[in-house]
C-alpha positions in Angstrom: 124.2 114.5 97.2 123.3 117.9 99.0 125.6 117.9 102.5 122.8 119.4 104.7 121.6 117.6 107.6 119.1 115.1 106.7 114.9 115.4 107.9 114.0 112.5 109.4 110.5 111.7 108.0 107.7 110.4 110.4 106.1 106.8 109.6 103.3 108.3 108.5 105.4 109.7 105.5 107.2 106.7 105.0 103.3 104.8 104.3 102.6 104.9 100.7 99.0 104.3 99.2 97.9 103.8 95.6 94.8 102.8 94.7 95.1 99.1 95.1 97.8 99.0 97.6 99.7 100.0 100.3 103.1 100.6 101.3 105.3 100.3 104.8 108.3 100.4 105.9 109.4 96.5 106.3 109.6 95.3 110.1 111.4 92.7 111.9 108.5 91.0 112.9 106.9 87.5 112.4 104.4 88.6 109.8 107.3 90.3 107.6 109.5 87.6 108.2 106.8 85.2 106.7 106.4 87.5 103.9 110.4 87.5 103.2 110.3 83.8 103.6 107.6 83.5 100.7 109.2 85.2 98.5 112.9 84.1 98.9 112.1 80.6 98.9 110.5 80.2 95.9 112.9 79.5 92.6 110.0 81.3 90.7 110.0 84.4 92.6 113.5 84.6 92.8 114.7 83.2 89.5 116.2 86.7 87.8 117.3 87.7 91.4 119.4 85.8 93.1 120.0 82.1 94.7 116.9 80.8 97.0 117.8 81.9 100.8 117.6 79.3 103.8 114.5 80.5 106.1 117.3 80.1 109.0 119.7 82.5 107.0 116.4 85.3 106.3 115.5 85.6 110.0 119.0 86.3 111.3 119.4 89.1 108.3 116.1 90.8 109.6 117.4 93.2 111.7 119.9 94.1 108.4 117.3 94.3 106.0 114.9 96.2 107.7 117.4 99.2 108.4 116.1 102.8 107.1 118.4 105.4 105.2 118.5 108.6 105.5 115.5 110.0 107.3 114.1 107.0 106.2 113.6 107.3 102.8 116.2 104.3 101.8 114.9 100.9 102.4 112.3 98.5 101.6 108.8 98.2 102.1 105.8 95.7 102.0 103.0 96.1 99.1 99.7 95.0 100.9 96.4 95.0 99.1 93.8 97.3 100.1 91.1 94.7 99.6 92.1 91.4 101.0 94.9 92.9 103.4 97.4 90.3 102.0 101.0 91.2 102.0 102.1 90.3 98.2 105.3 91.4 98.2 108.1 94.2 98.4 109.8 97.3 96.9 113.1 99.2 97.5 114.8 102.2 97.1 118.4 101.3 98.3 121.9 101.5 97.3 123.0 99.9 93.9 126.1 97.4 94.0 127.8 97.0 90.9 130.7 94.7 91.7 129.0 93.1 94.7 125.7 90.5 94.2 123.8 92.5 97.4 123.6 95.9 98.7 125.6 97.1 100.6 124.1 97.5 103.8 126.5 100.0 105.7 125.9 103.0 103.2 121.9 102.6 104.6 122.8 105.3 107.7 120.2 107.6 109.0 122.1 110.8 108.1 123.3 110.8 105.0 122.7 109.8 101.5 124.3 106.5 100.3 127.3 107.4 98.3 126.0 105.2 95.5 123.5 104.9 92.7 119.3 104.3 94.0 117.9 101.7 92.3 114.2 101.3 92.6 112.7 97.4 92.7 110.0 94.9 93.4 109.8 91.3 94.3 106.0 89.9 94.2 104.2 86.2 94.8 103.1 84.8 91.9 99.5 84.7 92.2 100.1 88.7 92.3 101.6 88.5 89.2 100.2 90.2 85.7 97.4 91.9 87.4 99.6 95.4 87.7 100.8 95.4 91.0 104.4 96.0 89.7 103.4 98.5 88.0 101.5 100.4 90.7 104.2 99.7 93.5 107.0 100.8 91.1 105.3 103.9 90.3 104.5 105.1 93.6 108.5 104.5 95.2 109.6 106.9 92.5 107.2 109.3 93.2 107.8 109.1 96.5 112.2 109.2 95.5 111.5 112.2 93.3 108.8 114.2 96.4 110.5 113.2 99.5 114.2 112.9 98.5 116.8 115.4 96.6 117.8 112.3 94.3 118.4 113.4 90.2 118.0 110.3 89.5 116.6 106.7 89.9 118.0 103.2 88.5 116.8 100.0 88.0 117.9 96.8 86.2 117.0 93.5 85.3 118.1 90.3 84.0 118.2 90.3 80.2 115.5 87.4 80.0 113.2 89.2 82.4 111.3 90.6 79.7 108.3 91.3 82.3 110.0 93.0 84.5 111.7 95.2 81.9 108.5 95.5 80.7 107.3 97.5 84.1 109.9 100.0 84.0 109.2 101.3 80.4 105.2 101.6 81.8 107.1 103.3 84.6 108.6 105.9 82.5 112.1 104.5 82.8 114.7 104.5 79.5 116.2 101.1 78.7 120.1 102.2 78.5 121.2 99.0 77.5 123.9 96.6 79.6 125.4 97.8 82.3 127.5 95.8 85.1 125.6 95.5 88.2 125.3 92.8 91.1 128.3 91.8 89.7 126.7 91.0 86.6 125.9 92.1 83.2 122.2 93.3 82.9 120.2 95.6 81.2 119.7 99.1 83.1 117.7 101.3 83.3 117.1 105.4 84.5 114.5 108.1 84.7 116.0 111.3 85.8 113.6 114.1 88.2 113.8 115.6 84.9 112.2 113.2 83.3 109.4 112.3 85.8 108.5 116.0 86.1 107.7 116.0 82.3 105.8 113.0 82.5 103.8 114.0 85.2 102.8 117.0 84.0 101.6 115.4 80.8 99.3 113.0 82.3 
């Protein structure tokens, strides 16, 4: 990445809207704690992910999880639903391990770029599942990746039998580039270059 110093962005900048949801920067607070706690509690949710997390062992990495890269634009944020103001999940832009099965948490620094892939993700609830949330939340972190940050390019992956979620990232306008090693595991990756989202915005 670029060597300049890196912008800090306000928190306005870091709220994303679409037309069903919005998106903020995850806190260390009760009600995002709650929210983590839903989600990575239940074998469901967390099925293609990773093992289900003690509540204990989710409040004391808070303080980890909620840390902001460069200027902010690394890190995670809630998806809330405009009409009913229910937090239904969570999205990231962070670091990519390959050999490791989490991120790794000291590249997310205020003034620099990780010196890694970006992956782009989403963890929802089930009852917000198959109504397009995914979708919508995926879409709007890369568009914010590819407005507010000098990244080339965005990853993603998924287990091979998460056919939905593979599913969201070809809607998204990412290319399947078949396995790849990643959370020190074999998945299916996936990529969509600036490149690439510039075309496709322009032909929408």
């Amino acid at each position: 990445m670029p060597s300049y110093d890196i912008v800090p962005l306000s928190q306005a900048e870091l709220v994303l809207e679409t037309p069903r949801l919005i998106l903020r920067p995850l806190a260390d607070d009760a009600a995002d704690l709650a929210l983590s706690i839903r989600l990575f509690t239940d074998p469901d949710v967390v099925r293609y992910v990773c093992d289900v997390f003690p509540e204990e062992e989710l409040a004391e990495e808070m303080p980890t999880i909620t840390r902001r890269g460069t200027g902010g634009r690394i890190g995670i944020w809630t998806v809330t639903r405009k009409d009913t103001g229910e937090k239904i999940g969570s999205s990231i832009l962070l670091p990519l391990p390959v050999e490791v099965d989490d991120t790794d948490w000291s590249l997310v620094v205020p003034e620099r770029y990780p010196d890694a892939e970006i992956e782009v993700g989403y963890m929802l609830v089930p009852e917000a599942w198959g109504q397009g949330f995914a979708t919508e939340a995926c879409n709007r972190v890369l568009e914010f990746a590819f407005e507010k940050t000098t990244l080339d390019e965005v990853k993603a992956t998924t287990d091979p039998g998460n056919v939905a979620s593979q599913h969201v990232l070809t809607k998204c306008g990412m290319r399947h580039q078949g396995m790849r090693r990643a959370y020190a595991c074999d998945c299916f990756g996936f990529s969509v270059t600036r490149a690439e989202w510039e075309t496709q915005r322009r032909a929408c």
